[in-house]
C-alpha positions in Angstrom: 0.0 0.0 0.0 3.3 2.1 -0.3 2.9 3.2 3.6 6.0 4.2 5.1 5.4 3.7 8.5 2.7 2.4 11.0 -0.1 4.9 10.6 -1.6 6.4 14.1 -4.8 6.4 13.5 -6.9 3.4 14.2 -9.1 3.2 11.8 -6.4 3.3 9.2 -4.3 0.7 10.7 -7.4 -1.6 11.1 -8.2 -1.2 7.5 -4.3 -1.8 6.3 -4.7 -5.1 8.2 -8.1 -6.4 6.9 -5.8 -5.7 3.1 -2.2 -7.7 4.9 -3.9 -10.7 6.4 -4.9 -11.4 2.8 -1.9 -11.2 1.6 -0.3 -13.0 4.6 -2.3 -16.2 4.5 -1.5 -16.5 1.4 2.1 -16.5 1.9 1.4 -18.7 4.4 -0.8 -21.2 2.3 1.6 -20.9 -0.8 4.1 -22.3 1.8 2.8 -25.2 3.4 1.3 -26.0 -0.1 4.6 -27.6 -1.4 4.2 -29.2 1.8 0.8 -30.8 1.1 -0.2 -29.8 4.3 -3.6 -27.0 4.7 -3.5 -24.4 6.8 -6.5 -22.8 8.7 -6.7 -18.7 10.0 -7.6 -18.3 13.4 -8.5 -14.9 14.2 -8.5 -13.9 18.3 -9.7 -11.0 20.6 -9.4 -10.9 24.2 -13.4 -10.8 24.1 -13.2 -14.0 22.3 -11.7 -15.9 24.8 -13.1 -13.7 28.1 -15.9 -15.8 28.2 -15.4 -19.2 29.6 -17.2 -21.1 27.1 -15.6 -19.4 24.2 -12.3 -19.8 25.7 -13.4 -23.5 25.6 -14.2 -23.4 22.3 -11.4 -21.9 20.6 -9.8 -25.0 22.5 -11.6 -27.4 20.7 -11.2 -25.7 17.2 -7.2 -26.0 18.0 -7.3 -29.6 19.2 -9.7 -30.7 16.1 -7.4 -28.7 13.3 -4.3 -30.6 15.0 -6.0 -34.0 14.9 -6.7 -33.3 11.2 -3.3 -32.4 10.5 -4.0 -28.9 10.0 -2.1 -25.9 10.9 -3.1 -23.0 12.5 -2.1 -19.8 11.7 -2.7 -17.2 15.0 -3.4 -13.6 14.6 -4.9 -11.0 16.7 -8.1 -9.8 14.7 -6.6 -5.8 13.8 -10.0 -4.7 12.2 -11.8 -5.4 15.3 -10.1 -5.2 18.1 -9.4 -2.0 19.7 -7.3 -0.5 22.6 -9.3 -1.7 25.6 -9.5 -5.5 23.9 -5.8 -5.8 22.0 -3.9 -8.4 23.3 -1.2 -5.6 22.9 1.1 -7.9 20.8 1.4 -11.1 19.1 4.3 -12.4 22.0 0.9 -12.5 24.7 -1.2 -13.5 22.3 1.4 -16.8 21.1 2.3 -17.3 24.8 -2.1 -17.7 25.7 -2.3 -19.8 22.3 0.6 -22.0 23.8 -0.9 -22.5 26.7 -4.5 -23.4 25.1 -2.8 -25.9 22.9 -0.9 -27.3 25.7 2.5 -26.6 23.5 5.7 -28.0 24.1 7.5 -25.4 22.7 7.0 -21.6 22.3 9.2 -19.8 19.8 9.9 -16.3 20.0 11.8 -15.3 17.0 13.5 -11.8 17.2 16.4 -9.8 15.2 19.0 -11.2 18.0 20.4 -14.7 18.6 19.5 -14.6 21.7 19.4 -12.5 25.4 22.7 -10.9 26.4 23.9 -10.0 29.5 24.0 -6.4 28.2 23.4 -4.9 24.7 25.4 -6.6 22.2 25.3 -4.0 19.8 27.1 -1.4 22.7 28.9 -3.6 24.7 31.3 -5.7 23.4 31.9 -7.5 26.6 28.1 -8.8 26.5 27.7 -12.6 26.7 24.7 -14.7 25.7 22.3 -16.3 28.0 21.5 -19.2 27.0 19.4 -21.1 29.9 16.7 -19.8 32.2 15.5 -21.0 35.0 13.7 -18.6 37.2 12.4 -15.6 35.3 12.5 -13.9 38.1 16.5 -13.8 38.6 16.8 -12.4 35.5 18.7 -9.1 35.6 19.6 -8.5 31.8 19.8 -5.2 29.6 17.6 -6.6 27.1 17.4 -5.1 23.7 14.4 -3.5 22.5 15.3 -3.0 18.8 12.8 -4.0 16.4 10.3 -3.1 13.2 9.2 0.1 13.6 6.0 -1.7 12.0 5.5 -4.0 15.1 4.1 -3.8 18.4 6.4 -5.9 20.6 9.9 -5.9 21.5 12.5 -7.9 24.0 10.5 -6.8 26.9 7.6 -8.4 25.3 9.0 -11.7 24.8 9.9 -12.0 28.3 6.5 -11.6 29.6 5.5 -14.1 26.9 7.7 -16.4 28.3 6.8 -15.9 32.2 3.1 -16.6 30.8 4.3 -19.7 29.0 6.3 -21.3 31.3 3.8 -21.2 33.8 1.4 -23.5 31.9 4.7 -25.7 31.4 5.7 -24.6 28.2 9.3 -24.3 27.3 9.9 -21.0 25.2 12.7 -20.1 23.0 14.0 -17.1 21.6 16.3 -16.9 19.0 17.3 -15.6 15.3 14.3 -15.2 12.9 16.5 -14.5 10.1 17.6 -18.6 11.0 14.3 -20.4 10.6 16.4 -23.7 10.6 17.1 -23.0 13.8 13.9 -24.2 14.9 14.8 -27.6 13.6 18.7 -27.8 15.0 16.9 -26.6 18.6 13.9 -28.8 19.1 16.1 -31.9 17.7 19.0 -30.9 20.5 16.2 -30.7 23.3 14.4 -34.2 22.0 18.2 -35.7 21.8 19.4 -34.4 25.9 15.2 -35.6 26.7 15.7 -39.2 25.6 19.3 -39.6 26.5 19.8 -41.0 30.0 23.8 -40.9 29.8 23.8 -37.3 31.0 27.7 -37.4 30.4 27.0 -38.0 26.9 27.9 -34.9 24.4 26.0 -34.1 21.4 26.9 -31.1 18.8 25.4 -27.4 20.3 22.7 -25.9 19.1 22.5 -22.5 17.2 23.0 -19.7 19.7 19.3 -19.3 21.5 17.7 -18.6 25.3 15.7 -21.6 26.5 13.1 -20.5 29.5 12.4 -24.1 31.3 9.1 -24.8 32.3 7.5 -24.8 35.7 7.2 -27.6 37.4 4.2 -26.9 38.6 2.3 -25.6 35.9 -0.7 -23.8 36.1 -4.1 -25.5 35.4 -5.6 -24.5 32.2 -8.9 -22.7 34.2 -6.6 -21.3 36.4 -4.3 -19.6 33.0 -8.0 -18.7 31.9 -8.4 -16.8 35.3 -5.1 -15.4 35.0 -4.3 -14.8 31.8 -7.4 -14.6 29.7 -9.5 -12.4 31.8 -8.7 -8.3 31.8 -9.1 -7.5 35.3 -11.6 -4.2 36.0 -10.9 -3.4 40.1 -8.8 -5.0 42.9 -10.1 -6.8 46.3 -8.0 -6.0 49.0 -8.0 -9.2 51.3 -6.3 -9.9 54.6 -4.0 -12.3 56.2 -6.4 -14.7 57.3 -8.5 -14.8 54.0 -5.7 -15.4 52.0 -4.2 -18.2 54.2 -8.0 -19.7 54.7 -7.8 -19.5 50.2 -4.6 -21.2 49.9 -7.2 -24.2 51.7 -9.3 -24.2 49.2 -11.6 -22.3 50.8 -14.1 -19.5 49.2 -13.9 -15.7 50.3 -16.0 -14.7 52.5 -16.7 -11.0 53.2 -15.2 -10.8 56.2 -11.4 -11.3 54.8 -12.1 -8.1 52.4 -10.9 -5.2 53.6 -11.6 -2.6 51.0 -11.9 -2.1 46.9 -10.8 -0.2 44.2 -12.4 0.5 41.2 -15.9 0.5 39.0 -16.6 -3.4 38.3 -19.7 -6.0 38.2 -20.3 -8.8 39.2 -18.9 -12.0 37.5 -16.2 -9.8 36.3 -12.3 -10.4 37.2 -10.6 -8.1 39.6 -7.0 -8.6 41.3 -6.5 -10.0 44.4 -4.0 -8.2 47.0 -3.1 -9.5 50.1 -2.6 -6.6 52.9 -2.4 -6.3 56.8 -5.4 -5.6 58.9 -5.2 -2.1 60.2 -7.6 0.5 61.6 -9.7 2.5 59.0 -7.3 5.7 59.5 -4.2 3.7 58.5 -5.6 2.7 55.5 -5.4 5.6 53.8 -2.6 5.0 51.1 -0.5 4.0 53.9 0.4 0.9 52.9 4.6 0.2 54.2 3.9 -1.2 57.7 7.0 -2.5 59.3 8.7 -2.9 55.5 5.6 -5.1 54.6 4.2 -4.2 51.1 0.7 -5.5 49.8 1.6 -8.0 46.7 -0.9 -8.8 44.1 -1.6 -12.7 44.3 -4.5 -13.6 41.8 -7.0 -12.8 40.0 -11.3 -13.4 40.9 -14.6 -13.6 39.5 -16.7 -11.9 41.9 -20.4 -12.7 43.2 -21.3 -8.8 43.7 -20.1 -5.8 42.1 -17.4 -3.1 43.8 -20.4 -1.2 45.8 -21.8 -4.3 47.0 -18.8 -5.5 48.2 -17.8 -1.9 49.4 -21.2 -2.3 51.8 -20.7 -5.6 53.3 -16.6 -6.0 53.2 -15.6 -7.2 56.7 -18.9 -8.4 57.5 -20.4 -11.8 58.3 -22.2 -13.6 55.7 -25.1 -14.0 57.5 -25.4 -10.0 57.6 -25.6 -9.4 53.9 -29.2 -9.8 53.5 -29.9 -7.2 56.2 -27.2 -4.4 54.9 -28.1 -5.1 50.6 -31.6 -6.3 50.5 -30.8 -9.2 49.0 -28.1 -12.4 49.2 -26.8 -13.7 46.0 -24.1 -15.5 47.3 -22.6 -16.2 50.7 -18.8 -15.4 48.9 -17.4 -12.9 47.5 -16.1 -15.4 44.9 -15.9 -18.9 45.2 -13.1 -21.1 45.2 -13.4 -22.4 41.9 -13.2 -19.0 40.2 -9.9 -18.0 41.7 -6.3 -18.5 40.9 -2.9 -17.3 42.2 0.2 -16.7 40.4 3.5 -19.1 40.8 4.7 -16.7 44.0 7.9 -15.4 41.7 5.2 -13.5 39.6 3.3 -11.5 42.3 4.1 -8.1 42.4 3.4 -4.9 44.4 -0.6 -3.7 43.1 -0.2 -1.2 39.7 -1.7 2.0 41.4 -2.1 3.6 45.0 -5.2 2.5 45.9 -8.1 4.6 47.5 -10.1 2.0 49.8 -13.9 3.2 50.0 -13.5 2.7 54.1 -16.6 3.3 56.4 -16.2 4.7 59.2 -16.5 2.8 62.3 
């Protein structure tokens, strides 16, 4: 379309991909053609997969194309989505496709060989990284270089690969100017898999970084809760509520101590973990003796953030006297929340403002 660069306005750029993913699939069918093998466009939105049962759907499509020896090719859906639905790039959306396929391998393929210890292209003493254990360890001066056409960068793929480990996928970035090296890597990993004689050497692969799996990884509802669901508020929780969670129990009002932002009910929100304090020393003061509150999953919630604003720290039995009504005796049930591995929680996004009663 002789367009230099990415336009900024939306409706353009939506429009300039309804006229590339033409053109891409059928690069992509003209390929595996002299292959003999078909290939099937799969279109995504977070919406689509927001839902539950769509989530569970798109499942099944993957799993049925794959059993008929079909290939999938995964884009996120430009002409619809918009700001407030975008996966934000097509590292997340790979790393949630991963995941829903049950993958054994993610490939990330960047304009690098591979993650340095510093920037290869300014420091000359930078070395290569080559296995990762713990994502969380990793102190690197990753490069962000890339197509001024894209939307991702290093950064980018590094959160793809904390979200793909955790389901148990192992992801792999290297050179995409070396599509070969797909090949050399996968057959290296399959070779050091089978091969119990651990002394046993075998030729190196092309230069890449490897990010193991978990070992425990996350349960495919619990990745939905986590991963596929855009969270609209945060639940503030105590101590006790979090402890009485990690036991499978539900939360009960009574382990909420306040809530931030507009959000209904059945929708997600983020979970933090706080100390109990008096009203007064919840206001934004949140370091109490070097304690800060961590973000450590994500809910569906049985009432909205009013509701729960009225009846946080209360007994179930009192929510039918303070709302009228009693829709649940939880605030969310067990089954709809999920925690992150604990080297992924972090400190809540924003200063909360908790909607405190006075007492």
């Amino acid at each position: 379309m002789d367009v230099a660069e990415r336009p900024k306005h939306l409706p353009r750029i939506q429009a300039l991909a309804a006229v590339g993913q033409c053109r891409l699939m059928s690069l992509w069918d003209s390929l595996f053609g002299h292959l003999h093998i078909p290939v099937a466009q799969v279109l995504l939105t977070r919406n689509d997969i927001a839902d539950r049962t769509q989530y569970l759907n798109a499942q099944n499509t993957f799993s049925e194309l794959l059993s008929m020896d079909v290939i999938p090719i995964v884009n996120e859906n430009d002409t619809l989505s918009v700001a407030e639905i975008k996966f934000g790039d097509n590292d997340t959306l790979s790393a949630i496709t991963a995941a829903m396929v049950q993958a054994d391998y993610l490939f990330l393929m960047t304009d690098v060989d591979c993650l340095y210890t510093a920037n290869p292209r300014r420091d000359p003493n930078a070395k290569p990284i080559e296995v990762i254990s713990d994502i969380a360890t990793l102190v690197a001066d990753v490069s962000t270089a890339g197509s001024s056409l894209g939307t991702g960068g290093m950064s980018t793929k590094i959160v793809a690969a904390k979200l793909a480990t955790s389901a148990g996928v192992m992801t792999v970035i290297t050179k995409s100017s070396k599509p070969g090296n797909v090949h050399e890597i996968v057959t290296y990993l399959q070779k050091i898999r089978i091969e119990s004689d651990a002394t046993k050497s075998f030729p190196q692969p092309p230069l890449h970084t490897r990010f193991l799996p978990s070992a425990t990884p996350i349960r495919s509802r619990s990745f939905w809760l986590l991963h596929g669901l855009c969270p609209h508020g945060t639940v503030y929780i105590d101590q006790g509520a979090y402890n009485a969670l990690q036991n499978k129990a539900s939360l009960f009002p009574a382990g909420v101590i306040g809530v931030e932002g507009q959000f209904a009910q059945q929708e997600a929100v983020r979970l933090v973990v706080v100390e109990k304090r008096s009203p007064s020393a919840l206001n934004g003061d949140f370091l109490h003796h070097g304690d800060e509150p961590k973000e450590v999953g994500r809910a569906l919630v049985n009432y909205g953030s009013s509701e729960i604003t009225r009846i946080k720290g209360v007994r179930s039995t009192h929510i039918q006297s303070i709302l009228g009504y009693a829709d649940s005796q939880y605030i969310a049930l067990r089954e709809n929340i999920a925690f992150f591995p604990a080297s992924e929680r972090a400190s809540p996004p924003a200063t909360p403002a908790f909607n405190e009663r006075k007492t």
